[in-house]
N, C-alpha and C positions, 0 to 999 in steps of 0.2 A: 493485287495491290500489296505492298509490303505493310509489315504489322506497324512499323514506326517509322517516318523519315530520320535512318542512323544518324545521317549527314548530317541533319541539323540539331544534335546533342552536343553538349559538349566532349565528351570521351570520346567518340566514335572519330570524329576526323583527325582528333591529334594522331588515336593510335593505327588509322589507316595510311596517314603521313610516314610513320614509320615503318610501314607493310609496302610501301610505294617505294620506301630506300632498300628495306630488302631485294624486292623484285628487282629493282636497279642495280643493285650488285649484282645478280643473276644472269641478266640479260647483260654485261661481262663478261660471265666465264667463256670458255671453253667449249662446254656442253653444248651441241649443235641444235641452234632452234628449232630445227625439227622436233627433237626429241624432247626439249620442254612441250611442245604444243600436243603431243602424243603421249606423254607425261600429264598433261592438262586436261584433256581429254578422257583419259582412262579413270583415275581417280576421281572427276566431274560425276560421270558414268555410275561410278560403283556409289557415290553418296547420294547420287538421284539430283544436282543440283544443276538445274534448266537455266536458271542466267550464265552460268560458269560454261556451259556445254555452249550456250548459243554464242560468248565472243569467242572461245577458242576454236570452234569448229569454223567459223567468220574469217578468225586472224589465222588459222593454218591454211584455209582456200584462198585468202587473199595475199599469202605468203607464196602461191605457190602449191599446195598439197593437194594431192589428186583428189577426187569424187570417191574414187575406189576404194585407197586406204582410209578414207575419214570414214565410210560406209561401214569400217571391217573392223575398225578399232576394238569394239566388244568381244569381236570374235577372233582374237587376231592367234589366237592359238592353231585355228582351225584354219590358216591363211597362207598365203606362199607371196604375199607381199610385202612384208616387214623383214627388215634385214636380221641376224643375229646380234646386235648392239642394240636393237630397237628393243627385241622380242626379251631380253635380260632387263631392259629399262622397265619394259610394261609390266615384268614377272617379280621386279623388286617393287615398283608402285600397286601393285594388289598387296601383296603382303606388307607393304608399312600402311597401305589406306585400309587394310584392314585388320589393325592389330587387338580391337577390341574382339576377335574369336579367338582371339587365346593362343595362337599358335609363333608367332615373334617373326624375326625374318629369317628362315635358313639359310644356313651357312651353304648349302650350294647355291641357291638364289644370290649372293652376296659376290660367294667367288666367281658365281658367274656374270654379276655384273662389272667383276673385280679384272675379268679378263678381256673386259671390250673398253674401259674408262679406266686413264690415271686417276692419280687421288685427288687431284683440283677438277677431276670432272663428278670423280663421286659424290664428290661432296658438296657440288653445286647440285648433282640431282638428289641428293638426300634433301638437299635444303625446299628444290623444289616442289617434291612430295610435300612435305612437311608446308610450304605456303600454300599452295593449291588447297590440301586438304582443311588450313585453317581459312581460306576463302569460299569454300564449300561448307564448311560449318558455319559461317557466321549465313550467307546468302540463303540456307535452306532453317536457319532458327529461325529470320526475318524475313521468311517468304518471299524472297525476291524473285520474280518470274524472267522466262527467257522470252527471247525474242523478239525484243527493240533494238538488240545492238548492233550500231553500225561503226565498223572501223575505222572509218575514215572520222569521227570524233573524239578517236583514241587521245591525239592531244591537250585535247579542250576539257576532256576527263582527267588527263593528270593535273593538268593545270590546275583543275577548282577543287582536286583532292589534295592537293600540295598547299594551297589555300587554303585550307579547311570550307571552302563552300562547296554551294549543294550543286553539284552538276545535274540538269535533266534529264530523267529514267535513268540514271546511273546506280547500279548495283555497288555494292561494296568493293568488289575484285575492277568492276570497271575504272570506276574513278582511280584506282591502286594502279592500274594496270596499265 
């Protein structure tokens, strides 16, 4: 059980409202929903955050994404299933989902993600990093567990996040998302 129902504060659903129009710009660009959901996944992965891991691994096999590659994602260094635009995506989300070890993002990580993405896509996957990992930080402050979500609700979740009401079992990134 989460520590607080956010939803039902005041601050939390305005400023989820606004986290719901980010994502909605995103899901926009350019940047191929593959690679958000692979994007989602990875960073979920590295902050430990089990509602985030459980819709996107949901909405990437219900998208369409093999068994195989969602199985490998963790290990996807060690893999000969992710393309080289994938494997730049995954190599720039480790290094900005983990900037507090002190090390920034290298410049060959950068240019090489510089060489598979124009600048409207880099910049839609920097922005993705960057929501992911602030949906992962609020889901694992507030203990929000995986494994109630089901996709096929995904509407009804934006709906009452865009509302500011309380969607059921809905995690922060779900109702967002």
């Amino acid at each position: 059980m989460a520590r607080i129902n956010a939803l039902s504060t005041t601050v939390m659903p305005k400023f989820v409202k606004y986290i719901v129009s980010a994502n909605r710009v995103l899901d926009q660009s350019t940047l191929p929903a593959s690679i958000d959901e692979l994007v989602n996944i990875r960073a979920s992965q590295i902050n430990g955050c089990g509602a985030c891991l459980d819709m996107h691994i949901k909405d990437a096999a219900a998208a369409g994404e093999s068994p195989l590659r969602l199985s490998l994602v963790a290990a996807w260094r060690e893999t000969t299933v992710f393309t080289d635009a994938e494997r730049a995506a995954l190599e720039l989300t480790e290094q900005a989902t983990r900037l507090a070890d002190g090390h920034g993002i290298d410049d060959a990580v950068w240019a090489d993600a510089a060489a598979h993405f124009d600048d409207e896509q880099l910049a839609a996957l920097v922005a993705r990093i960057s929501l992911i990992n602030a949906f992962n930080r609020m889901n694992v402050i507030l203990q929000e567990k995986g494994g109630s979500y089901d996709p096929a609700h995904r509407a009804a979740a934006i709906a009452a996040a865009t509302a500011g009401s309380d969607p059921a079992h809905a995690t922060l990134e779900r109702a967002a998302v």
